[in-house]
One Martini backbone bead per residue (centre of mass of N, CA, C, O) as a GRO file, in nm:
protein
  244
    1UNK     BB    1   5.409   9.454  13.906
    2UNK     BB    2   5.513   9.705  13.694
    3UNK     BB    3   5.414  10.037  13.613
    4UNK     BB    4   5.552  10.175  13.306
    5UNK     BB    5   5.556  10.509  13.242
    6UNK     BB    6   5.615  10.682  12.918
    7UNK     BB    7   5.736  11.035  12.991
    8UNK     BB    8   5.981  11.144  12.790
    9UNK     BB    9   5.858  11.385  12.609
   10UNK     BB   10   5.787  11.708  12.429
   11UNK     BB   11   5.554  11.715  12.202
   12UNK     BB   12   5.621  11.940  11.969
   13UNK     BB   13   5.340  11.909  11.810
   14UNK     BB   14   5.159  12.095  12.060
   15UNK     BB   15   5.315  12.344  12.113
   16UNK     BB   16   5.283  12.530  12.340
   17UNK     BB   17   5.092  12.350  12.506
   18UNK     BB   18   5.412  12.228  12.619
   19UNK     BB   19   5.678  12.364  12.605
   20UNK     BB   20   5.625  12.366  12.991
   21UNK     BB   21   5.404  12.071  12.942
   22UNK     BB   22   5.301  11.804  12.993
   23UNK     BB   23   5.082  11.586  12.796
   24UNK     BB   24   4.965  11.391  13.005
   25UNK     BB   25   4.839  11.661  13.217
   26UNK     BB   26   4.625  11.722  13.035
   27UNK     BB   27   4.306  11.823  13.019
   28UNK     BB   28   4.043  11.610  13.057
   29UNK     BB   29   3.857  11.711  13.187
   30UNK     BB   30   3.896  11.632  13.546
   31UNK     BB   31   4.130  11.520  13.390
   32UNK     BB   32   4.353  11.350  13.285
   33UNK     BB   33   4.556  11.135  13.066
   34UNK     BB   34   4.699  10.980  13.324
   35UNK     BB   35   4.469  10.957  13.508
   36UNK     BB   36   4.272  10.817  13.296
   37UNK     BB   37   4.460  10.542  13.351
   38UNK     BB   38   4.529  10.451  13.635
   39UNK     BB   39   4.245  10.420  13.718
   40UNK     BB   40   4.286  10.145  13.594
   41UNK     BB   41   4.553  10.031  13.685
   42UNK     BB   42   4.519  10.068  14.010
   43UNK     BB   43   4.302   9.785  14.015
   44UNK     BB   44   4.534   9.601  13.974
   45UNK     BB   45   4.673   9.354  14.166
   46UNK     BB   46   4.959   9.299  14.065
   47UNK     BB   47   5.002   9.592  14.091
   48UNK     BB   48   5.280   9.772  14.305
   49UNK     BB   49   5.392  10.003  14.089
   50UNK     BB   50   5.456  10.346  13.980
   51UNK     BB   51   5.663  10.441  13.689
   52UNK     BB   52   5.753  10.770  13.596
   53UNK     BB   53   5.911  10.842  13.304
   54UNK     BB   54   6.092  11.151  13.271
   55UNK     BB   55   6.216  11.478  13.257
   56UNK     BB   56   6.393  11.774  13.399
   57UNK     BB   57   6.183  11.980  13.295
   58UNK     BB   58   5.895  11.800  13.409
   59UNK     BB   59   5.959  11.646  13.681
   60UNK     BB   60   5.826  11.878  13.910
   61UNK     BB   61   5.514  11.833  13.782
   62UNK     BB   62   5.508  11.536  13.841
   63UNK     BB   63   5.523  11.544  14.151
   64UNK     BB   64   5.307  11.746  14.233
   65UNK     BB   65   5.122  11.558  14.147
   66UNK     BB   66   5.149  11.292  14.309
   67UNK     BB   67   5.092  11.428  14.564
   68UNK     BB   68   4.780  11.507  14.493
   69UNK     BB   69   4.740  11.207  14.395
   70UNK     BB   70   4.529  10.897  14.459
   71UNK     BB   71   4.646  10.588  14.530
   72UNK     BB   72   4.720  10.270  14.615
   73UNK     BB   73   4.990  10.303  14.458
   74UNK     BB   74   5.250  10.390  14.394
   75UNK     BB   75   5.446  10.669  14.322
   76UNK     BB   76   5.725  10.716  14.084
   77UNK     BB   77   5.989  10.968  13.994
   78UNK     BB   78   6.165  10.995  13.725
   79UNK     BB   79   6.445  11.114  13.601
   80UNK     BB   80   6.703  11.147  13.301
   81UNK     BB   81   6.822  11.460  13.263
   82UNK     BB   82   6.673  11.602  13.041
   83UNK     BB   83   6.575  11.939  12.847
   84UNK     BB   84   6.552  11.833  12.534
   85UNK     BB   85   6.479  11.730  12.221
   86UNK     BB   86   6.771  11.648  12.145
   87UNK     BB   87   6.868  11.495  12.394
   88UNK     BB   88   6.710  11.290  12.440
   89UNK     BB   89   6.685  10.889  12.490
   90UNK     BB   90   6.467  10.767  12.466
   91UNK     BB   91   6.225  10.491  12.522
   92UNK     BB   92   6.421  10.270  12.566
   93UNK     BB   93   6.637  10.415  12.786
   94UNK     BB   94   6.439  10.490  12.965
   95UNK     BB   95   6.363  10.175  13.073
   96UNK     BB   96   6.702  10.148  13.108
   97UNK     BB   97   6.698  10.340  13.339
   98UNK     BB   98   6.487  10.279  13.550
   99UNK     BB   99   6.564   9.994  13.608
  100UNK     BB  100   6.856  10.110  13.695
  101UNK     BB  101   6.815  10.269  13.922
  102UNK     BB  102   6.514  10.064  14.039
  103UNK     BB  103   6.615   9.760  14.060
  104UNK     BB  104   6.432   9.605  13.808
  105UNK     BB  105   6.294   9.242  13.844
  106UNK     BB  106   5.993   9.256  13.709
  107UNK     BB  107   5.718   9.271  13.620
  108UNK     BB  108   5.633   9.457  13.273
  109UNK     BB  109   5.419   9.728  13.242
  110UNK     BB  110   5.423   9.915  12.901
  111UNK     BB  111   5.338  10.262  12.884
  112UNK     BB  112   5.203  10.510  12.725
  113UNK     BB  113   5.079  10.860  12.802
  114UNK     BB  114   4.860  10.932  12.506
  115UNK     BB  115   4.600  10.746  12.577
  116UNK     BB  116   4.247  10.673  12.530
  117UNK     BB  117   4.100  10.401  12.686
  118UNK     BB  118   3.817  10.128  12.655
  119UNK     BB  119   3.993   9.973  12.822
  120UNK     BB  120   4.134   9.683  13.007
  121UNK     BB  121   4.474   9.572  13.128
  122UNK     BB  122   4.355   9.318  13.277
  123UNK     BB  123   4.296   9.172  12.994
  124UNK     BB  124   4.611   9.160  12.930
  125UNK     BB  125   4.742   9.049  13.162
  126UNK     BB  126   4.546   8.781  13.158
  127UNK     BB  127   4.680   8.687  12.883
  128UNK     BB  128   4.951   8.667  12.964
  129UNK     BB  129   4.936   8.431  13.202
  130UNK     BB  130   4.819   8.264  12.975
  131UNK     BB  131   5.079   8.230  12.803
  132UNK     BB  132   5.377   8.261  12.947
  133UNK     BB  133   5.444   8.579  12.782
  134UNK     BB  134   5.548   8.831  12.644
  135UNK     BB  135   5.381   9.089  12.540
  136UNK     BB  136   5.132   9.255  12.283
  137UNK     BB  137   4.944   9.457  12.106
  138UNK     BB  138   4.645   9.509  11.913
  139UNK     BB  139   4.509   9.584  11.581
  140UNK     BB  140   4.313   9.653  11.380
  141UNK     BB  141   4.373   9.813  11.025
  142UNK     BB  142   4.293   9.891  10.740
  143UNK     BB  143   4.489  10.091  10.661
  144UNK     BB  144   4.781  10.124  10.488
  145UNK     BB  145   4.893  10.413  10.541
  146UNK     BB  146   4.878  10.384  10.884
  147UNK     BB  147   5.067  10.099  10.882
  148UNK     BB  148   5.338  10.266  10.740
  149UNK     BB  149   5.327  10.411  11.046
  150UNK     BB  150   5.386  10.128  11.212
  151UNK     BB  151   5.338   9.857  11.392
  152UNK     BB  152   5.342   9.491  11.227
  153UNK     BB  153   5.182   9.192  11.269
  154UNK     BB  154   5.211   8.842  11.254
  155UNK     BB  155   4.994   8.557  11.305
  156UNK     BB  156   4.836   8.287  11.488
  157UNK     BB  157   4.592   8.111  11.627
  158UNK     BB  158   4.737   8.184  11.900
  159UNK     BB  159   4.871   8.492  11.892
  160UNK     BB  160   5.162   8.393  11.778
  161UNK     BB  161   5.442   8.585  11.701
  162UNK     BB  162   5.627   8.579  11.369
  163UNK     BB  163   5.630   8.872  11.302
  164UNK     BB  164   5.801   9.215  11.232
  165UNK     BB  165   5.713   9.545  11.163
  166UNK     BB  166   5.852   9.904  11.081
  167UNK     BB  167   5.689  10.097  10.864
  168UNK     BB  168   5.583   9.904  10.627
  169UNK     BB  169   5.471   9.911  10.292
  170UNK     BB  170   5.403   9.601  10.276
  171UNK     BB  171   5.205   9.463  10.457
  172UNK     BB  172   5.136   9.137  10.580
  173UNK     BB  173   4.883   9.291  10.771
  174UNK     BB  174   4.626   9.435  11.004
  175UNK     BB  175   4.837   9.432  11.257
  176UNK     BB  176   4.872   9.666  11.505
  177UNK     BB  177   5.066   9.890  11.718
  178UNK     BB  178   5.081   9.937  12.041
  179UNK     BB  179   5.192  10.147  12.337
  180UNK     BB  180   5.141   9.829  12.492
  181UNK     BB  181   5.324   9.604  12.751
  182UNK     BB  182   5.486   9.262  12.857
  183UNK     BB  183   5.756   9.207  13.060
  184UNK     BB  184   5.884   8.934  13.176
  185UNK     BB  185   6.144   8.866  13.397
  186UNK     BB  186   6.267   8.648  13.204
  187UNK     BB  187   6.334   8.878  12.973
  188UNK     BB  188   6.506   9.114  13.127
  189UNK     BB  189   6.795   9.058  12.986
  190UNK     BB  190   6.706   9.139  12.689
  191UNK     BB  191   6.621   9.421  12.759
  192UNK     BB  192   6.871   9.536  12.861
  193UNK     BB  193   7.061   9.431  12.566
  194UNK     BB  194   6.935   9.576  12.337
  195UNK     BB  195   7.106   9.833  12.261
  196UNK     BB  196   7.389   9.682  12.252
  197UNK     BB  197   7.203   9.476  12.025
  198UNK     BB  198   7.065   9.728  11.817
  199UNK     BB  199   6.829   9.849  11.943
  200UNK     BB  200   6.621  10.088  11.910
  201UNK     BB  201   6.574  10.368  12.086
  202UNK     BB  202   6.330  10.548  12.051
  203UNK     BB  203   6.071  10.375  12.010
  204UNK     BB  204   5.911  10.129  12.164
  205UNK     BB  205   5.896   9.923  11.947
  206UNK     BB  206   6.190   9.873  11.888
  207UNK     BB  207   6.155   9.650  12.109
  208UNK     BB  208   5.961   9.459  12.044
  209UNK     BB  209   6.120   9.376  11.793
  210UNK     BB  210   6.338   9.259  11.915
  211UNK     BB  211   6.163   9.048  12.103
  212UNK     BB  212   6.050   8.894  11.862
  213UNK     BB  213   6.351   8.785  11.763
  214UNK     BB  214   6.407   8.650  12.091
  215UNK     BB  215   6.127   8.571  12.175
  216UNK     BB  216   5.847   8.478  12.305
  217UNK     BB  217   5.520   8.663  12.170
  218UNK     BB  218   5.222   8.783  12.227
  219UNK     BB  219   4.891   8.892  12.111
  220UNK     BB  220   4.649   9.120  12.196
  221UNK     BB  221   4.349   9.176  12.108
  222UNK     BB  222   4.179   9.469  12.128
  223UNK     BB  223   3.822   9.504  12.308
  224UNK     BB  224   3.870   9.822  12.186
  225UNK     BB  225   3.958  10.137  12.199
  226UNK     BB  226   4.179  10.434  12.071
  227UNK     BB  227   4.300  10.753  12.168
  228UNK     BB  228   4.511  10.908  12.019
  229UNK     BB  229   4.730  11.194  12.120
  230UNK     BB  230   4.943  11.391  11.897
  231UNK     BB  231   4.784  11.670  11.862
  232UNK     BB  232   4.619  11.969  11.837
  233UNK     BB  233   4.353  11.829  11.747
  234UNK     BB  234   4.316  11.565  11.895
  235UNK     BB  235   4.301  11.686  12.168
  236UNK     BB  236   4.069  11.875  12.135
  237UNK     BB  237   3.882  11.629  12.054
  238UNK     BB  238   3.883  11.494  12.317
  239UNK     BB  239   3.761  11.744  12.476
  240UNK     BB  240   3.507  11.732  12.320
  241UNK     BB  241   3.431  11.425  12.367
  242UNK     BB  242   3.535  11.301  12.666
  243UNK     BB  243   3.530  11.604  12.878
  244UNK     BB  244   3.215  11.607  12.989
   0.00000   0.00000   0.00000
């Protein structure tokens, strides 16, 4: 299994503090946000390998850090050749550029690269294996509000995806989605083709609502919580809690 991390935006609403450097690599006390994600993802014994795709203005910025930091599993730095954030390729082009580089054909955990997580990776990997179909997470969302501002699931008794909804105004669940999956080699031909037949570019979600409309996928309920850092509030909000 590959693991896929998504890391080509440009973080805009950051402002100067990424201008010029990716957010993933932003420090949380002695670790990055990307850092504090692989310590654990690189414990699980399925994956072989980390493929970072980044863009061409901070390609060599990732290049720097993977060079300096040690893990068991090798690290790949992908550029997609992007310099702008007018130009970016969006993240699900992202993946069909990785795979199609290096012609990935292994079952893909793909992660975006912006969250402080409470649990582990293993406890997903281990519920894909036992459904024998690609996955995405969930988690409760009480709120409306921020319902209506993600990707919405619902699900049947034994957690197989019955249907998705893409930022829905009347949510028909309280199940979120984060940006976490799985997708297994048996469906990477619909992976490679989801864009030529009408997949949004943009969001990770995406190909998630692509993928569920096209073949069978179970949602993993998340086992604790997690911290997006989306903004310079919650990044700094990240800095004071977790970073002691």
């Amino acid at each position: 299994m590959k693991n896929i991390v998504i890391a080509a935006g440009y973080a805009t609403r950051l402002g100067e503090l990424t201008k010029n450097f990716p957010k993933p690599l932003l420090k949380i006390g002695e670790n990055t946000i990307l850092g504090r994600m692989l310590d654990d993802i690189d414990q699980i014994p399925d994956i072989d390998e980390h493929i970072i795709i980044t863009n061409h203005k901070f390609a060599h910025i990732f290049e720097d850090w993977a060079a300096k930091v040690k893990y068991n599993k090798p690290i790949t730095i992908v550029d997609d050749g992007t310099e702008t954030n007018d130009s970016r390729l969006g993240a699900v082009c992202d993946l069909l550029f990785a795979m199609d580089k290096l012609h990935i054909d292994d079952d893909l955990l793909v992660v975006a690269a912006d969250n402080l997580l409470f649990f582990s990776f293993q406890e997903f990997v281990d519920f894909a294996k036992q459904k024998g179909t690609s996955c995405i997470m969930c988690h409760e969302q009480p709120s409306i509000e921020k319902l209506q501002r993600t990707g919405v699931v619902e699900l049947d008794a034994e957690n197989k995806v019955l249907g998705m909804e893409e930022k829905p105004q009347q949510p028909k669940s309280h199940w979120a989605v984060p940006p976490f999956y799985i997708y297994l080699k048996q469906d990477l031909d619909l992976v490679r083709h989801s864009v030529e037949n009408g997949c949004g570019k943009d969001a990770p979600g995406n190909l998630a609502h692509y993928m569920v409309e096209h073949t069978t996928m179970h949602a993993w309920p998340m086992s604790a919580g997690r911290f997006d850092i989306g903004s310079l509030d919650t990044y700094y909000q990240a800095v004071e809690k977790y970073g002691k």
